[in-house]
C-alpha positions as CSV (number, residue, x, y, z in Angstrom):
1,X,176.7,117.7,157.7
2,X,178.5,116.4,154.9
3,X,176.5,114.6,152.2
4,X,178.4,111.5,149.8
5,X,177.9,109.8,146.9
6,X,179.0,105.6,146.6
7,X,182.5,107.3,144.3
8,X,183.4,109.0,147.7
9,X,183.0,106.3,150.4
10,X,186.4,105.1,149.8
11,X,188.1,108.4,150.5
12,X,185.3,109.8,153.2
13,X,185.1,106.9,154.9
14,X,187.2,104.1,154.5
15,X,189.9,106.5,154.6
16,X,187.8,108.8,157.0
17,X,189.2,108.1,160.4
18,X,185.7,108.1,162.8
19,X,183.0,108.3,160.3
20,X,179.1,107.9,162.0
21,X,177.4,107.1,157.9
22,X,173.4,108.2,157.7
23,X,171.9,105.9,154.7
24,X,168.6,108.0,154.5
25,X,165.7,108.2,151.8
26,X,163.0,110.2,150.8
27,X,159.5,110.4,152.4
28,X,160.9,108.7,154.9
29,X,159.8,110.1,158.6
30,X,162.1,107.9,160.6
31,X,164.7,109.8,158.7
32,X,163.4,113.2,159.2
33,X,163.0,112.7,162.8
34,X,166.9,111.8,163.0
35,X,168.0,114.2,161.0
36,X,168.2,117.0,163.8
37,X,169.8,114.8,165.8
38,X,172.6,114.4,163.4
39,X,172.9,118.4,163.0
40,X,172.7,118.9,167.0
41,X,175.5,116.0,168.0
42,X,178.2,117.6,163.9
43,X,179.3,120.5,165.2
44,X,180.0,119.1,168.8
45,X,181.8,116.5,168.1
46,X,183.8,118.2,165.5
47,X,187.2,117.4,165.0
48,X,186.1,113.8,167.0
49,X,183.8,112.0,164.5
50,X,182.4,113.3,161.4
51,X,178.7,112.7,160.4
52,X,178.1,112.6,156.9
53,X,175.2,111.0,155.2
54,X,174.2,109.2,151.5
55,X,171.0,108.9,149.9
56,X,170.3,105.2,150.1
57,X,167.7,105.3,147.0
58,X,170.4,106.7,145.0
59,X,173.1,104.6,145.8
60,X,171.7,101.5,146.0
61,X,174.5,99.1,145.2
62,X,176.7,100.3,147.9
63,X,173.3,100.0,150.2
64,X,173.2,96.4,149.0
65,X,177.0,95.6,149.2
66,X,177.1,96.7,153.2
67,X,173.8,94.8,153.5
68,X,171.7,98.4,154.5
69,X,168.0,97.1,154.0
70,X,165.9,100.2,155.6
71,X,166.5,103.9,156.1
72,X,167.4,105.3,158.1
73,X,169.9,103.3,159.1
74,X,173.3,104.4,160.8
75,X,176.9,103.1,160.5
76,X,179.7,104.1,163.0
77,X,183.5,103.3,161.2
78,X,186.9,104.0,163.1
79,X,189.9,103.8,160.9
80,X,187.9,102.2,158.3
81,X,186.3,99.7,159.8
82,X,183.3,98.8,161.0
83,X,182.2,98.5,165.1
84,X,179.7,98.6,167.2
85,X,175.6,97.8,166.6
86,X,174.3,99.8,163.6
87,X,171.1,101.9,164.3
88,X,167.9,101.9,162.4
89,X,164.4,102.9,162.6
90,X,163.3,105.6,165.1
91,X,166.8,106.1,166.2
92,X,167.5,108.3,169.6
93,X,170.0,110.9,170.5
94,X,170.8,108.8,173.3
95,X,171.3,105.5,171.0
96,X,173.5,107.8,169.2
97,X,175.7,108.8,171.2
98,X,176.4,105.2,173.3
99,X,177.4,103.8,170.4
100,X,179.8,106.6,169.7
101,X,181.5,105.6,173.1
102,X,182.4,102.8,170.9
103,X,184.4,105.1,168.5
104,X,186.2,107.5,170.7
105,X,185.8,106.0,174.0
106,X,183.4,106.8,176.8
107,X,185.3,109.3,178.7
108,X,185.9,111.7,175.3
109,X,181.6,111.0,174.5
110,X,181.3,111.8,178.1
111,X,183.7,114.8,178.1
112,X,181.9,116.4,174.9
113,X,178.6,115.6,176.3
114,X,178.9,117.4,179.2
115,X,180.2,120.7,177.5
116,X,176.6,120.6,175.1
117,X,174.5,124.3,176.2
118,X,171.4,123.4,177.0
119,X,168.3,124.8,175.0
120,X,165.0,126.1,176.2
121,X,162.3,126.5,173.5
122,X,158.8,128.4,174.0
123,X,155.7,127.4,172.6
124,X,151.8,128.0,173.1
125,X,151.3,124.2,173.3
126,X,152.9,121.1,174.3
127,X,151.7,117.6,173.4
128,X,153.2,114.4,174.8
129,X,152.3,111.7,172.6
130,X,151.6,111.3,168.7
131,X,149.0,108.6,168.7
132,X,145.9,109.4,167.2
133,X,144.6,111.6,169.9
134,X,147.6,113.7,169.9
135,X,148.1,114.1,166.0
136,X,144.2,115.3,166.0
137,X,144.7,117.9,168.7
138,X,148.0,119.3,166.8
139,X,146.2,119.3,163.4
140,X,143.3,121.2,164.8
141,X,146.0,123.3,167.4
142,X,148.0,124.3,164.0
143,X,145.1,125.5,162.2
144,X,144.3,128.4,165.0
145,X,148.0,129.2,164.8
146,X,148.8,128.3,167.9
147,X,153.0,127.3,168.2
148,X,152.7,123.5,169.0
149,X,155.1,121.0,169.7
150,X,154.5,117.2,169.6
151,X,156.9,115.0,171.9
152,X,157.1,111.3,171.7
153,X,159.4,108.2,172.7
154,X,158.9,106.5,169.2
155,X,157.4,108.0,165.8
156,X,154.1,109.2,164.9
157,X,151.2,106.5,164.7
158,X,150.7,105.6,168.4
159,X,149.2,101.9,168.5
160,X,147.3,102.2,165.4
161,X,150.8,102.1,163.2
162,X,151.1,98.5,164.4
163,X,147.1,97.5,164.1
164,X,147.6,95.5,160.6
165,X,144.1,96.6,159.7
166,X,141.6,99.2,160.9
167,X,138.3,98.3,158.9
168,X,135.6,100.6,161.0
169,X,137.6,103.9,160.1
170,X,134.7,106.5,159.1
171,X,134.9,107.7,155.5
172,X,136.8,104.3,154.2
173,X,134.7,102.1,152.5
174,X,137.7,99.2,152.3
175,X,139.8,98.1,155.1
176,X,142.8,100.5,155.8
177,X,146.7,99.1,157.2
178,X,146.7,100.6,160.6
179,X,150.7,102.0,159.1
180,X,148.9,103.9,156.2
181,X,146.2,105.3,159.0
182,X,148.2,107.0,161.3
183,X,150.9,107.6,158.3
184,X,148.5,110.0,156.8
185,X,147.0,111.4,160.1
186,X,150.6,112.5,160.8
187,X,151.5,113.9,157.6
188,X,148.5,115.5,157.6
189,X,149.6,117.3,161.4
190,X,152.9,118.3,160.3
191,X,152.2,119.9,156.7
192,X,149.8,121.9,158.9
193,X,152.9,122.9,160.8
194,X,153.3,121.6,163.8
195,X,156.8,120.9,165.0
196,X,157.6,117.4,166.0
197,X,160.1,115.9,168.1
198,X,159.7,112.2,167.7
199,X,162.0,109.2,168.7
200,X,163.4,111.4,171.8
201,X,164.2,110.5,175.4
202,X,161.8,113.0,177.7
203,X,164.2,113.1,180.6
204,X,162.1,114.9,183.0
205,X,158.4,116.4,182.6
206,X,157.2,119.3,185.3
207,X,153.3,119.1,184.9
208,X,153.0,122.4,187.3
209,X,155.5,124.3,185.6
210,X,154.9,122.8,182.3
211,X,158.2,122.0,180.9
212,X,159.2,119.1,179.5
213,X,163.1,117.9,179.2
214,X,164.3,115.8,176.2
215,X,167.1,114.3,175.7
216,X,168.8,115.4,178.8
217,X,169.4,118.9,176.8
218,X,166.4,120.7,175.3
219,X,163.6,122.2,177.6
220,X,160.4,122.8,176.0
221,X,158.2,125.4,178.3
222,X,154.2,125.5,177.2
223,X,151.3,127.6,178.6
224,X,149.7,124.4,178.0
225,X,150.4,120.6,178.1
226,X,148.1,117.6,176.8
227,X,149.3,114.2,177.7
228,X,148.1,112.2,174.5
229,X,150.8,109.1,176.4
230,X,148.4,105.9,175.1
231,X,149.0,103.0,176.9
232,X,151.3,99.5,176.5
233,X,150.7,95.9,176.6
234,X,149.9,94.1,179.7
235,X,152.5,91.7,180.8
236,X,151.3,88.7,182.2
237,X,154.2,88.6,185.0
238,X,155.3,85.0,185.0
239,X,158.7,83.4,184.9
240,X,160.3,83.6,181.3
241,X,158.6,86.2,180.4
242,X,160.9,89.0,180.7
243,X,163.9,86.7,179.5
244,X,162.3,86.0,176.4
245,X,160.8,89.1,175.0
246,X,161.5,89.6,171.4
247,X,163.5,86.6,171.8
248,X,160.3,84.3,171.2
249,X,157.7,86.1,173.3
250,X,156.3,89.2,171.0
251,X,153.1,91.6,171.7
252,X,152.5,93.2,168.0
253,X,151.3,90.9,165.4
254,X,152.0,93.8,163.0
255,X,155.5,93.7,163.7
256,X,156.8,89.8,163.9
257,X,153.7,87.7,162.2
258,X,156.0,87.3,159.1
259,X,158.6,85.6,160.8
260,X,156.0,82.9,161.4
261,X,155.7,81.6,158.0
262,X,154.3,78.0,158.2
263,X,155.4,78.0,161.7
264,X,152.9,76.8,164.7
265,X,152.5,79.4,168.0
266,X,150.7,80.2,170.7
267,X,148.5,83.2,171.3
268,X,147.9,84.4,175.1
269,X,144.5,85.7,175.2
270,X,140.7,86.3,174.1
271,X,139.5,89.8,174.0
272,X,138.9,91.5,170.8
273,X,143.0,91.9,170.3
274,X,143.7,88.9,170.7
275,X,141.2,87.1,168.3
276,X,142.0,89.5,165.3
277,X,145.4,89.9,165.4
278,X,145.0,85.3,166.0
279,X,143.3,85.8,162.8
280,X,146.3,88.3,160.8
281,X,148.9,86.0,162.5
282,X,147.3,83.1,160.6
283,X,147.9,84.6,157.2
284,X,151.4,83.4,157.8
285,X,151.2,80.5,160.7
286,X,150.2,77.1,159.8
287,X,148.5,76.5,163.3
288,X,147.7,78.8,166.1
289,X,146.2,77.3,169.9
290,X,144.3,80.3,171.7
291,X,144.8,80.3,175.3
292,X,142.1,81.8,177.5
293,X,141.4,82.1,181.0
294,X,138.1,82.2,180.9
295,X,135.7,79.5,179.4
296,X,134.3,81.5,176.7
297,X,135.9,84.4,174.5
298,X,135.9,87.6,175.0
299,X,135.7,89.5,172.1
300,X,132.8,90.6,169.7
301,X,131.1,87.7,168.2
302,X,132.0,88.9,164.4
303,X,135.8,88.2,165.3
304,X,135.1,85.0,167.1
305,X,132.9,83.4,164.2
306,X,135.7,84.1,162.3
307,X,137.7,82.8,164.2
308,X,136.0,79.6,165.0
309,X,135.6,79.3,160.9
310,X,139.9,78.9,160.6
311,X,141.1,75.8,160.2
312,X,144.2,76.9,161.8
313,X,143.5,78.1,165.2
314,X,142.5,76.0,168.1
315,X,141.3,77.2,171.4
316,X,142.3,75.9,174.7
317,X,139.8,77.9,177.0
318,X,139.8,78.1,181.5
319,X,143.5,77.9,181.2
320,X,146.3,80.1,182.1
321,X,149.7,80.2,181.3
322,X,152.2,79.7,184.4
323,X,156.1,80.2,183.0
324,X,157.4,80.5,179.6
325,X,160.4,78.6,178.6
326,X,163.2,78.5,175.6
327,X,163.7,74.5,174.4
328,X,166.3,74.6,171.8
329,X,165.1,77.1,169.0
330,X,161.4,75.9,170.3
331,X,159.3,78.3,172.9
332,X,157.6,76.0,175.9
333,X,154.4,77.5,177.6
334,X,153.3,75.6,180.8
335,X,149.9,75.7,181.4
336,X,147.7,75.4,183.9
337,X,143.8,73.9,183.4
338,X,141.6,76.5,186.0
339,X,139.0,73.6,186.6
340,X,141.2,70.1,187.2
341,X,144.4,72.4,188.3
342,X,146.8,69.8,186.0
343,X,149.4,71.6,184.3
344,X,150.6,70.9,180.6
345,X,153.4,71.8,178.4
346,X,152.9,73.6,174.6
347,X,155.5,73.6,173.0
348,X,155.6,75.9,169.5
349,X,157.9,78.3,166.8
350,X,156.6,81.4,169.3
351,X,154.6,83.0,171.8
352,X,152.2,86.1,171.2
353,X,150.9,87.9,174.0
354,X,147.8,90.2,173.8
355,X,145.9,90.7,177.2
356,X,145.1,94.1,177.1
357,X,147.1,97.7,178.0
358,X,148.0,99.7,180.2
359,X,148.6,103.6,180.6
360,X,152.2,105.0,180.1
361,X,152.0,107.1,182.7
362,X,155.5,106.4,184.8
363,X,156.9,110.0,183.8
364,X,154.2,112.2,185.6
365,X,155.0,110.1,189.2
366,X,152.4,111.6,191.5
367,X,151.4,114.5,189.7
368,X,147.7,113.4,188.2
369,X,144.3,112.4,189.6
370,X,143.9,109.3,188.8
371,X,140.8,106.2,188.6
372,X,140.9,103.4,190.6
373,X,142.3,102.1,187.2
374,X,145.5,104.0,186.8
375,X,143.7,106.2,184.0
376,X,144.2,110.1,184.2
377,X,140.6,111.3,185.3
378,X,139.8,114.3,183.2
379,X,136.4,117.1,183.1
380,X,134.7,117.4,179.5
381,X,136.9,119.7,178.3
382,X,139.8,116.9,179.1
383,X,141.3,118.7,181.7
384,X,142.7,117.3,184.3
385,X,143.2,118.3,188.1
386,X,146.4,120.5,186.9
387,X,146.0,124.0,186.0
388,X,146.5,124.1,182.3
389,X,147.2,120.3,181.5
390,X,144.9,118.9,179.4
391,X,144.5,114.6,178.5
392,X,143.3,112.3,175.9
393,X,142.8,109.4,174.4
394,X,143.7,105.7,175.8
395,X,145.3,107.2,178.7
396,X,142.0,108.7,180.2
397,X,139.7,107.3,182.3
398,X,136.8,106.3,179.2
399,X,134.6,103.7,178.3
400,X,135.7,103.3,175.3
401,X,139.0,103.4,174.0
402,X,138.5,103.1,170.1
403,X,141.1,105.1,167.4
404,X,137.7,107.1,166.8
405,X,137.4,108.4,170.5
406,X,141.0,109.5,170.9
407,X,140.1,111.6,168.0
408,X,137.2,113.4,169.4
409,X,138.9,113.9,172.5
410,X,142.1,115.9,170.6
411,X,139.3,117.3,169.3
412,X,137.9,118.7,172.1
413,X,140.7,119.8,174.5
414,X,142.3,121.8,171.1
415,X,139.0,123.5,171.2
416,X,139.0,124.4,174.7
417,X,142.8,125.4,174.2
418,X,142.1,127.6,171.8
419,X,139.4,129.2,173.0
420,X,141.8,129.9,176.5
421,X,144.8,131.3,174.6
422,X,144.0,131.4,170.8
């Protein structure tokens, strides 16, 4: 893969025919977890579309001039110009490669796509999921030398890279960013050496036979798998709701509070998420109404004194929202009051929604045990009712689902692994 300075843009890809551009940076993961990608899909589409990349950092004023504000972040050109949707963040094979159907038409992608060898890699260890619980369970996995992998969807971090603070994190003193947390904890896993392959699709996962298909290509086959999966956000399931996500209706204060600057919204909710991240989100809104179902909050009084001490949320407690709605570049919540049954209209600059998670589970089907909960039941070495499959973390049946109890239970199921095959 052919790497460019700003001199040679002109003749490389201006003048390039189907150019796919990779504006990347240093100590940047999204950018090491595409990288392979980008080496996998050169050579197969050579002669088709050339991949060639250019160190943003370095070449700033052509960054600026084509308006690239974040690595990685990928441009597709045919004949010079620009087309489709560019890519950015934790980019996917499969993101890849629809948008080159764009360049050189679906049936030549589809053509070239279906002449790709497939790959089968071997390891000791494989872990689905890079939240907190996973990352533990690879550092400690790496350190017995046992051959890991570590599979997820999105990039490292799990949850906790979109918590805006984590202040109850043993051995810091001050608060820490939940980004710079789980940063560190995976930095921390792959300097050890474990392999990662992050921001993939997992096509197909065979808990019995444990292997795991990514991107409709690679096979990994383990002599052990621990599902470290997390969970998501509840939806509440209510007209609008669907419609207008990310277009109005978010679920990570992390990720969209700053688009609320002296702005008014609505927050669904009153459990310990929902009061904190009320609390962030008012760093940036000028007024925030709390809706609750039930008549008092939910979360743990230190969050809800502070809480009730911010001028700029309100509370609106036994009510519960009954459709969202888009009026003009306004959101619209209808609610509904759980005691006199009348239903009002909130109107606001956006919606946040945070009424607790659920376990990402749909790629197993059938396969696990599971609590009359939908959590992965597990013994207390994590295993679960599959021969050599381990759990941990949010996605197993617990008590407690804290960043520091995902930990212990990598923790433990490494151990166990280890002392199995190490």
């Amino acid at each position: 893969m052919k790497e460019i300075n700003a001199s040679e843009f002109e003749s490389e890809v201006v003048k390039g025919g189907n150019v796919v551009l990779d504006f990347y940076s240093t100590e940047c993961p999204p950018c090491e977890a595409l990288f392979p990608k980008l080496e996998s899909l050169d050579p197969l589409f050579k002669g088709e579309v050339k991949f060639i990349k250019i160190f943003r950092q370095g070449n700033r004023e052509l960054a600026d001039q084509l308006g690239v504000k974040s690595s990685p972040t990928l441009l597709f050109y045919q004949d010079g110009e620009e087309v489709t949707s560019r890519l950015s963040g934790g980019i996917k094979r499969s993101e890849i490669v629809r948008n080159l159907k764009s360049v050189i038409g679906k049936e030549k992608v589809n053509e070239i796509i279906a002449k790709q060898k497939p790959i089968v890699t071997e390891v000791d260890v494989a872990i689905l999921g890079a939240g907190p619980g996973g990352l533990t369970a690879g550092l400690y996995l790496c350190q017995a030398k046992i051959n890991t992998v570590l599979v997820d969807i999105a990039l490292p971090g799990g949850n906790v890279s979109t918590t805006h603070v984590v202040s109850n994190y043993p051995g810091f003193i001050d608060p820490q960013p939940g980004y710079m947390l789980s940063h560190n904890m995976s930095e921390q896993t792959k300097r050890c050496g474990t392999t990662y392959k992050v921001a993939v699709d997992v096509t197909h996962v065979d808990l019995q036979k444990k292997e795991i298909m990514i991107d409709g290509q690679e096979t990994i086959r383990a002599k052990r798998i621990i599902i470290a999966t997390g969970t998501s956000p509840n939806r509440i399931g209510i007209p609008g709701e669907l419609e207008y996500k990310g277009q109005g209706i978010s679920y990570c204060a992390t990720c969209d509070a700053k688009y609320f600057v002296d702005r008014e919204v609505v927050v669904i909710g009153g459990g310990n998420s929902a009061i904190e991240e009320a609390d962030f989100i008012s760093k940036f809104a000028s007024k925030i109404t709390i809706v609750h179902q039930f008549d008092q909050l939910q979360a743990n009084k230190t969050a809800q004194e502070k809480a009730f001490a911010n001028p700029k949320i309100s509370f609106l407690l036994s009510h519960e929202p009954r459709a969202f709605r888009k009026a003009g570049d306004k959101m619209e919540v209808e609610v509904e009051d759980l005691k006199t049954k009348e239903k009002k209209t909130l109107t606001s600059d956006g919606i946040f929604v945070f009424i607790g998670q659920k376990p990402n589970l749909e790629m197993f089907g059938n396969q696990l045990e599971l609590d009359q909960w939908g959590y992965i039941k597990t013994d207390e070495d994590k295993r679960t009712n599959i021969d050599g499959v381990f759990a941990v973390g949010d996605v197993t049946s617990k008590k407690y689902r804290q960043i520091t109890t995902a930990i212990a239970d990598g923790t433990i199921a490494a151990i166990a692994i280890t002392r199995e095959i190490g």
